[in-house]
C-alpha positions as CSV (number, residue, x, y, z in Angstrom):
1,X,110.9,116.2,58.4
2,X,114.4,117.0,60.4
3,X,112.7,120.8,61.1
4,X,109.8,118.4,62.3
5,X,111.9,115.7,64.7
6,X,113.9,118.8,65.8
7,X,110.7,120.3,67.1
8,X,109.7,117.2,68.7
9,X,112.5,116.1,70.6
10,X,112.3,120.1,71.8
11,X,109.3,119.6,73.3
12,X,110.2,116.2,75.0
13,X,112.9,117.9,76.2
14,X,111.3,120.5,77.7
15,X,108.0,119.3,78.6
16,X,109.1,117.5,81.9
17,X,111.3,120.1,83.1
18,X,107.8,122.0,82.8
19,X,106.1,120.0,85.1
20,X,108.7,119.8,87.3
21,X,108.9,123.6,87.9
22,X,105.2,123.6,88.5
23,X,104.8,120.9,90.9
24,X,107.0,122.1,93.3
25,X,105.3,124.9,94.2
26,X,106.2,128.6,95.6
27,X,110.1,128.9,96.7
28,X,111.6,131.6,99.1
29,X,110.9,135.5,98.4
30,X,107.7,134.2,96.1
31,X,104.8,136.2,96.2
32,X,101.9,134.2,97.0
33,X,99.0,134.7,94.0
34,X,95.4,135.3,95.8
35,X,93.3,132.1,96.5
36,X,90.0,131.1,97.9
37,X,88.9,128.3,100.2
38,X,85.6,127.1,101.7
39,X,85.5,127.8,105.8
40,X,83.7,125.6,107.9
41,X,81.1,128.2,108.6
42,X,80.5,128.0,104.4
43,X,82.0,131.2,103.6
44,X,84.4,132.3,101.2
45,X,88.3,132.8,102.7
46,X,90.9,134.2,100.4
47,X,94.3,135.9,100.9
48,X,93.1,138.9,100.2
49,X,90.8,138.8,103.3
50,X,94.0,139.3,105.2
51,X,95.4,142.2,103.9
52,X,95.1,144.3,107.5
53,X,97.6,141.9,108.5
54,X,101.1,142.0,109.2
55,X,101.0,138.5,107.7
56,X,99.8,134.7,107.5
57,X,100.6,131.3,108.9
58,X,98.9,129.0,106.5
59,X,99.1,124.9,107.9
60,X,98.2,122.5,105.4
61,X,96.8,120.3,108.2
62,X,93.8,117.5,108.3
63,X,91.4,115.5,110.5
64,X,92.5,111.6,110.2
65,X,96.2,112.8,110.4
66,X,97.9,111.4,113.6
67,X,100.3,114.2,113.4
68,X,97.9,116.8,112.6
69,X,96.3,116.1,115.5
70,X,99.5,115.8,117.5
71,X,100.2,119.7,116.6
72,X,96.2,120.7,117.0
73,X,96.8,122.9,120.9
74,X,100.1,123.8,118.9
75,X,98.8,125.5,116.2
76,X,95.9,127.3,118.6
77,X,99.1,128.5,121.1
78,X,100.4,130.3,117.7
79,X,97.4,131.6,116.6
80,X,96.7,133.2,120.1
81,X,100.5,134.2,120.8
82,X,100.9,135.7,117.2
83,X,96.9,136.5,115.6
84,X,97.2,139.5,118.0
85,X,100.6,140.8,116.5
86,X,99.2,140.7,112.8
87,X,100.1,136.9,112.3
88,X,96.7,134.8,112.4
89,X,96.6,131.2,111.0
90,X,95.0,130.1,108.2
91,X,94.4,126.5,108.6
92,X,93.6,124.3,104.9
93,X,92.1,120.4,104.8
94,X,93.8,119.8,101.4
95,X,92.6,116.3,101.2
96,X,90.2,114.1,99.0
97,X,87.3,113.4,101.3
98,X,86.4,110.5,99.3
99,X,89.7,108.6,100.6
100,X,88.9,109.6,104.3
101,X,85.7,110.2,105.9
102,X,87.4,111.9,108.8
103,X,88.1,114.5,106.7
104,X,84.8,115.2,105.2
105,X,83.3,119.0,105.6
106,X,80.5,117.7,108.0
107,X,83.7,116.0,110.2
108,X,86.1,119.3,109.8
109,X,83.3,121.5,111.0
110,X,82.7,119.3,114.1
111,X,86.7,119.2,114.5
112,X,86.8,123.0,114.6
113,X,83.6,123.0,116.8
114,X,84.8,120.3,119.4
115,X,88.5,121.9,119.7
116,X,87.1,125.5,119.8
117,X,89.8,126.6,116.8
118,X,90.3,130.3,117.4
119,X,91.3,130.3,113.9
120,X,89.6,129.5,110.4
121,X,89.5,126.2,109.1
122,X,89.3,125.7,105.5
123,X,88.8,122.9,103.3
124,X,90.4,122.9,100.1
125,X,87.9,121.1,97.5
126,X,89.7,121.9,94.2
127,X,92.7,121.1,95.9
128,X,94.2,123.9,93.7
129,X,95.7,125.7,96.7
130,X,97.5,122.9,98.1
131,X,99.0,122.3,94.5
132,X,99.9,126.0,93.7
133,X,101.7,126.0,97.2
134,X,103.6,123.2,97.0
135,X,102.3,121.2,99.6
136,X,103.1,117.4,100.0
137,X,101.8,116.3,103.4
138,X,99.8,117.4,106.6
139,X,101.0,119.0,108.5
140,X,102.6,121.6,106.6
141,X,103.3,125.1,107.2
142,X,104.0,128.1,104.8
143,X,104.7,131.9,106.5
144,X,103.7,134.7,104.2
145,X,105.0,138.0,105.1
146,X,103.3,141.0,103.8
147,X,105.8,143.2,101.8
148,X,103.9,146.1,99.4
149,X,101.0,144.2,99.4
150,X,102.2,141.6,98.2
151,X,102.2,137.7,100.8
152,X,105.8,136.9,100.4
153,X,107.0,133.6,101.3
154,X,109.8,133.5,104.1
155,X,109.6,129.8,105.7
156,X,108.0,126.7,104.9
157,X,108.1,123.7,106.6
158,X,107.2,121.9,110.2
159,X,105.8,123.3,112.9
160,X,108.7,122.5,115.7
161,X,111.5,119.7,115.5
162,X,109.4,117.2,117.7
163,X,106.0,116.3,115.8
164,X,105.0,113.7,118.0
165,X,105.6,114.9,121.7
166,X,104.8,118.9,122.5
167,X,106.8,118.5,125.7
168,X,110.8,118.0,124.0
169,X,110.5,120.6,121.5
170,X,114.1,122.0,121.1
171,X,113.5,124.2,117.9
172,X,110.0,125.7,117.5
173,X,110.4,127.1,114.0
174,X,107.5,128.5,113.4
175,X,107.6,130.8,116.2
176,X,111.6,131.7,115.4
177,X,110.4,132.4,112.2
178,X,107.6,134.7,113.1
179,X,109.0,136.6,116.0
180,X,111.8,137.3,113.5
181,X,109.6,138.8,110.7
182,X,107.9,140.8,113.8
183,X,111.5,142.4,114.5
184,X,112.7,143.1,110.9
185,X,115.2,140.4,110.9
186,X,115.9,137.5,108.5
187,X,114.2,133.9,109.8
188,X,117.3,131.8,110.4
189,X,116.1,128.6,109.2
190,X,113.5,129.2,106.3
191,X,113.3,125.2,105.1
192,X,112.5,122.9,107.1
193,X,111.3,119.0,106.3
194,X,108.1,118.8,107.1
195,X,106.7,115.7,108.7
196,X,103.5,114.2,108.2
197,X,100.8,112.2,106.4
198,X,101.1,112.5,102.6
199,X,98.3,114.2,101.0
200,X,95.7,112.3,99.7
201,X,95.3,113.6,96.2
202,X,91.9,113.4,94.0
203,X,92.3,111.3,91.3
């Protein structure tokens, strides 16, 4: 019976600590596993598509998202400053539709559409991607650099240091990061907080 109660309290022990380590998501010098997510022209997108690159900006971003849409002519500006150098973006809805109908497939098709996104945007229905990366609002961004083959994690965070107002950006953070990566040095602030709308889980 001890051997027994032993073995339990083990497990409670451990269980959390478990959970913990999975929710959080991919750290610094991971190696991002494949995934697949559902583009807005209803094909298939995974990592894997973008093995020509260099590597990936992937924003965890949404429709209904006052901040989201605050970085929108951001997030184009990257794509068409750093798509060209071998760093596209890879934009994700992570969101349950069923708690917003602004982010509904029909409504992130028409975003893409309206805004003229030079850059895919996904929808996450599983939400699996958003969980195995880690992600906790929109927007949120995750640069994956591609080492061996492998998408390796080197920043994660926000965008820039001012989400609401484009014009008093002091840090843009992204961009540090990538033009870094693109020269073969170290990005000097790999964490940032991101800041955003929480993610509107399933469930």
């Amino acid at each position: 019976m001890s051997w027994f109660l032993a073995g339990l309290l083990v497990s409670l022990l451990t269980q959390p600590v478990v959970l913990a380590q999975s929710a959080t998501g991919y750290t610094l010098g991971d190696a991002v596993a494949d995934f697949r997510v559902k583009n807005v022209d209803g094909r298939s997108i995974s990592l894997a598509d973008y093995k020509a690159q260099k590597g990936l900006i992937v924003v965890f971003t949404s429709n209904h998202c006052p901040f989201a849409k605050a970085y929108e002519d951001r997030l184009i500006a990257l794509d068409r400053k750093f798509a060209p150098q071998g760093f596209p973006v890879l934009a994700i809805m992570p969101n349950d539709p069923a708690l917003y109908e602004e982010d509904s497939f029909e409504n992130v098709k028409a975003r893409a559409r309206d805004k003229g996104y030079s850059y895919a945007y996904t929808i996450d229905e599983t939400q699996a991607t958003a969980h195995a990366f880690g992600a906790t609002r929109t927007p949120q961004v995750y640069v994956l650099k591609q080492t061996g083959g492998q998408f390796i994690l080197e920043y994660f965070g926000t965008i820039d240091d001012s989400p609401q107002d484009g014009a008093n950006v002091q840090r843009k953070y992204v961009d540090e990061a990538v033009s870094s990566l693109l020269l073969g040095r170290p990005v000097q602030s790999p964490i940032t907080k991101p800041i955003g709308c929480a993610i509107k889980w399933k469930g």
